[in-house]
C-alpha atoms as one frame of an Amber mdcrd trajectory, in Angstrom:
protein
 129.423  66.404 107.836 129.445  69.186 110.205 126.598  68.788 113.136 123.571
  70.980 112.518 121.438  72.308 114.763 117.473  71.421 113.879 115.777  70.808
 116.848 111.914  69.389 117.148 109.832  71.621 119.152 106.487  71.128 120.325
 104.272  74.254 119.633 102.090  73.310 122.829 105.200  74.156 124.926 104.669
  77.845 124.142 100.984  77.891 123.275 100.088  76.421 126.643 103.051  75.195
 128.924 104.168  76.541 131.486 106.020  79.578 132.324 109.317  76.875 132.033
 108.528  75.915 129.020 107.522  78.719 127.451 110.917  80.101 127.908 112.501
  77.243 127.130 110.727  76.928 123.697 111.545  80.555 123.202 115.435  80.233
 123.902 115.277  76.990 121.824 113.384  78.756 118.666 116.190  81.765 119.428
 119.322  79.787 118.941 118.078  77.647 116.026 116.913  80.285 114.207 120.367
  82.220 115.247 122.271  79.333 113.626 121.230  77.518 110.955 117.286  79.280
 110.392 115.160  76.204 110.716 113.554  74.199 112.848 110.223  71.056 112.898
 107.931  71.889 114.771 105.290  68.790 116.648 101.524  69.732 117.834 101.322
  72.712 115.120  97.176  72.633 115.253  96.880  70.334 112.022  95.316  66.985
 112.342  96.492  63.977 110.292  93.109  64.123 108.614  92.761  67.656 107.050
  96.918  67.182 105.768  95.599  63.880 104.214  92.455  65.803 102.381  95.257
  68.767 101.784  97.363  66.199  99.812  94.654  64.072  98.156  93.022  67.188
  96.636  96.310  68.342  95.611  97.112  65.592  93.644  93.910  65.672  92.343
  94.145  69.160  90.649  98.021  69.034  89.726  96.433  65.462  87.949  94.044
  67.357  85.532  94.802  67.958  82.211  97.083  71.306  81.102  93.903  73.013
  79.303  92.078  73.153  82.917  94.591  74.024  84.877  95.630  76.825  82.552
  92.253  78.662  82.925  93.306  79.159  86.563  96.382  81.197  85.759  96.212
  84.869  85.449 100.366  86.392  84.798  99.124  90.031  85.375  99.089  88.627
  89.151 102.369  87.916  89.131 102.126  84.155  90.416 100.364  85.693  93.852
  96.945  83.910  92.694  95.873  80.521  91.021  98.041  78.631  88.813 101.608
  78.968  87.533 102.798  76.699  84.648 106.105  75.068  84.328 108.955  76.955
  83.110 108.070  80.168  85.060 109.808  80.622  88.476 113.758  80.592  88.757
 115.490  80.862  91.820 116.802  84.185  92.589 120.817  85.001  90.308 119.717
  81.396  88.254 118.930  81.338  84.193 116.944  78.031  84.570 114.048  77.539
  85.326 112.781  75.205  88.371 111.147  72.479  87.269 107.528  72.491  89.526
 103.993  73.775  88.487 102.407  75.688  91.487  98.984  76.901  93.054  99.003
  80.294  95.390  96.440  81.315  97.228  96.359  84.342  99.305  94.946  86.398
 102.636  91.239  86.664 102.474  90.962  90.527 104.066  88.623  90.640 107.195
  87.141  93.899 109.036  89.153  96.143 107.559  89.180  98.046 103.998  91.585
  97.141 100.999  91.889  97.273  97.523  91.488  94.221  94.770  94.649  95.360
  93.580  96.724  94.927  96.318  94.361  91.571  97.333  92.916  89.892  94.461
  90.010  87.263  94.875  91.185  83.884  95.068  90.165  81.907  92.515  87.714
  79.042  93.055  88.667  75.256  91.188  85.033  74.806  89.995  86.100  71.542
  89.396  87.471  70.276  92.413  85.185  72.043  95.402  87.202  70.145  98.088
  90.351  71.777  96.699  88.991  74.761  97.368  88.180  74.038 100.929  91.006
  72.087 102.102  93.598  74.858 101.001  91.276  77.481 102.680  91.375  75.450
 105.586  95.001  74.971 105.572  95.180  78.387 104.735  93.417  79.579 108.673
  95.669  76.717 110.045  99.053  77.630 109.055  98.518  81.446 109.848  97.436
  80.957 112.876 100.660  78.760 113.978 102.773  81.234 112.287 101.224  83.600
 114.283 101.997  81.994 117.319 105.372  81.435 116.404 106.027  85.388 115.814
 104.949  85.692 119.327 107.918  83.292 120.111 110.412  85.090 118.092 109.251
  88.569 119.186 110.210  87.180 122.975 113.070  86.164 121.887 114.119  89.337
 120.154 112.993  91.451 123.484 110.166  92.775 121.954 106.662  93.068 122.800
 105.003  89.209 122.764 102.566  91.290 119.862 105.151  92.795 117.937 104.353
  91.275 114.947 100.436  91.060 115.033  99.670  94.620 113.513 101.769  93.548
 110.944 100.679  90.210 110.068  97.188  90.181 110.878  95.449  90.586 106.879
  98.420  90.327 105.909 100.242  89.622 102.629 100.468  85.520 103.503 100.751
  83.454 100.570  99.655  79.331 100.945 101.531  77.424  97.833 101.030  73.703
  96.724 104.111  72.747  94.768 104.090  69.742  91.789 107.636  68.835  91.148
 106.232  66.659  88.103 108.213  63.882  86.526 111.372  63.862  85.002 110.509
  61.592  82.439 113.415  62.308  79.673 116.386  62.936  82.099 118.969  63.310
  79.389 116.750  66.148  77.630 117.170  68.561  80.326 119.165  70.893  81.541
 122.428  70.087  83.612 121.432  73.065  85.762 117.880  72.159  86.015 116.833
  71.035  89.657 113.666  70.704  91.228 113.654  74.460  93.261 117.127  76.019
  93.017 119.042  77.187  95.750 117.483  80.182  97.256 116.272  81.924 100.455
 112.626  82.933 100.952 111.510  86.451 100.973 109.382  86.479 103.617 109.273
  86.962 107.528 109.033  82.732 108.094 107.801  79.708 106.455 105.683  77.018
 107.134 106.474  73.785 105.018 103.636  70.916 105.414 106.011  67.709 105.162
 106.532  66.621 101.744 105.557  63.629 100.092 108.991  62.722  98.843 112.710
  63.680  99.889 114.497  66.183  98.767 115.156  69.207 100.647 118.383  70.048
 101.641 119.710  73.020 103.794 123.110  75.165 103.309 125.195  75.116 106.524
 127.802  77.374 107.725 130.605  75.092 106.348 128.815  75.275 102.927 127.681
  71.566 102.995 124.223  70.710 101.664 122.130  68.839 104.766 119.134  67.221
 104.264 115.713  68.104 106.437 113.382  65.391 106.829 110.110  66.169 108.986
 109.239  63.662 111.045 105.588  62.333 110.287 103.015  65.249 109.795 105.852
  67.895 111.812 106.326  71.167 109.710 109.464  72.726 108.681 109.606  76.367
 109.452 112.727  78.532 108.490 113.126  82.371 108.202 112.943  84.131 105.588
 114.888  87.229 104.099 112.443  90.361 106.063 113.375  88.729 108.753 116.522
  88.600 108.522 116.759  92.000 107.773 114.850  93.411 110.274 117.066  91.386
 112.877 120.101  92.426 110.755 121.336  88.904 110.046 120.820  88.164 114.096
 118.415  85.357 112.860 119.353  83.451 109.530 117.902  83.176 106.356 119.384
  79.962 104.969 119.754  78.852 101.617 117.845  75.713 100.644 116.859  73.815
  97.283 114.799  70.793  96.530 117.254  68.525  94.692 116.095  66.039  91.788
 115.910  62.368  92.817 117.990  59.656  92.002 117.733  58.676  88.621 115.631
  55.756  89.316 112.893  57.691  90.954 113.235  60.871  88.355 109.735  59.409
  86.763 107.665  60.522  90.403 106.448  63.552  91.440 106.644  65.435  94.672
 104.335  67.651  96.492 105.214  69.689  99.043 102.903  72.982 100.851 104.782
  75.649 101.596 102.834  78.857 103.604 104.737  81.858 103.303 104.014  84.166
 106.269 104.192  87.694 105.164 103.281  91.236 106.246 101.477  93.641 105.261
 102.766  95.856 102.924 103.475  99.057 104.700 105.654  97.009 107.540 109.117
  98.575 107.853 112.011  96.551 107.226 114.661  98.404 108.494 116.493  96.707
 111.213 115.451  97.053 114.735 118.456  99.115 116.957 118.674  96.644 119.197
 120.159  94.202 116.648 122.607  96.754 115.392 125.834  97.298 117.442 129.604
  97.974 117.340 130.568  94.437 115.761 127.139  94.248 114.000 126.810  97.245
 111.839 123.420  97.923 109.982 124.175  95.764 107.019 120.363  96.851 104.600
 119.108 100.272 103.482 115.820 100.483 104.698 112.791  98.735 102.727 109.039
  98.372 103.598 107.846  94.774 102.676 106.091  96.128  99.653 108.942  97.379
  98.433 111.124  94.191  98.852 108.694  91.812  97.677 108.495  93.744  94.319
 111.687  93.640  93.878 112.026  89.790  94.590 109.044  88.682  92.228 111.102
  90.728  89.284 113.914  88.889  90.489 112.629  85.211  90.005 110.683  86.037
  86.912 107.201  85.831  88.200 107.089  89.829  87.616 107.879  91.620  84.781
């Protein structure tokens, strides 16, 4: 298997080290992003403690029975708020379904003016009030971190350290807790059904909480499947398609998928927290001149996020 490059960084090293290491995490960020699109990141802001109340209340509402958790999902929103039932999401050019049950919840708009259609209320889990507050929580955490690592990237990319902040800040972020629930009839499903199909994300980056079972596997350059595994309570983060286009392929949005376990452990579930950093609406995607050139032509038509988020959520069924 060929050698792939996904380093562990520690987010401290840019946050507050010195001028040395700043650069060094920057350069570091730069190349694995350049290459294969992912990275773990150590010292993210998130103590073992609130990931532990993340995951217990997690379990806790994916555990309650289907007429509850229904009452939380709401289609006309297009899987951007509450609950989404099994059966719904497919990855991206895929007729089967993934098989996962998921919670979203989204920016909570601060200071400034917006509309409930753009950004609905999040809906609160009368039943489960810690729920509620741990993914909020989670929610402030994972933001800020992402925000931080923007920072990094726009260094990187010779921009302005605050490129990205106008952009990001109440902003379209979406915070998902994924149930991959058993497989308890493995013979009754699909051949094609897996646990996420292969896909890229849609969105600038994303910030994946280490999940409580294996499974997630990377597409390399020589179109082998390589598995990711965090170490500990380190997040995954990988780009995502706007940024790839706004950096015209310069940094890589790599296909992943969450396989199914062996057949032994097909009767567990997984859980895995995905934050999906995303801009505001109105952000320009078209790609930035100084990533277009002579052997790197402009390879996208110009897009605002808006406009290619849309067209994604059609994409993997979640809009109609």
């Amino acid at each position: 298997m060929a050698l792939v490059n996904i380093p562990r960084l520690d987010l401290t090293h840019y946050t507050a080290g010195t001028a040395e290491q700043r650069a060094q995490f920057v350069q570091d960020l730069g190349k694995a992003f350049n290459e294969t699109g992912f990275v773990t990141i150590a010292n993210h802001g998130l103590s073992d403690e609130l990931i532990d109340s993340l995951y217990d209340s997690v379990k806790k509402f994916f555990g309650q029975p289907e007429e509850i958790k229904r009452k939380y999902e709401f289609p006309e929103l297009a899987g951007q708020r509450g609950y989404t039932s099994k059966g719904r999401e497919k990855a991206k050019d895929s007729t089967t379904p993934d098989l996962k049950e998921f919670w979203q919840r989204g920016q909570t708009i601060v200071g400034e003016e917006y509309s409930k259609a753009d950004f609905p209320d999040n809906p609160e889990v009368t039943e489960l009030p810690e729920f509620n507050a741990a993914t909020s929580e989670i929610y402030k955490k994972l933001e800020e971190a992402g925000r931080n690592l923007l920072k990094a990237i726009a260094t990187y990319l010779e921009l302005p350290e605050d490129y990205f902040e106008k952009y990001v800040i109440n902003g379209n972020s979406i915070l998902r807790a994924i149930h991959y629930f058993p497989i308890e009839n493995p013979d009754a499903i699909s051949p094609e059904a897996v646990r996420a199909g292969a896909h890229e994300d849609i969105n600038l980056i994303t910030l994946l909480i280490g999940a409580s079972a294996d499974g997630l596997e990377v597409l390399t350059k020589d179109n082998e499947w390589f598995p990711i595994r965090a170490k500990g309570k380190d997040i995954v983060v990988n780009v995502g398609d706007m940024l790839q286009r706004l950096t015209n392929n310069k940094l890589k949005s790599t296909t992943h998928r969450v396989v199914n376990p062996p057949r032994e452990l097909m009767g567990t579930s997984r859980f895995s927290v995905p934050f999906f950093l995303h801009p505001k609406a109105s952000m320009s995607l078209a790609s930035l001149d100084s990533c277009i050139d002579a052997e790197h032509p402009k390879a996208y038509e110009d897009y605002t996020a808006g406009q290619y988020l849309d067209e994604r959520l059609r994409e993997i069924g979640l809009k109609m």
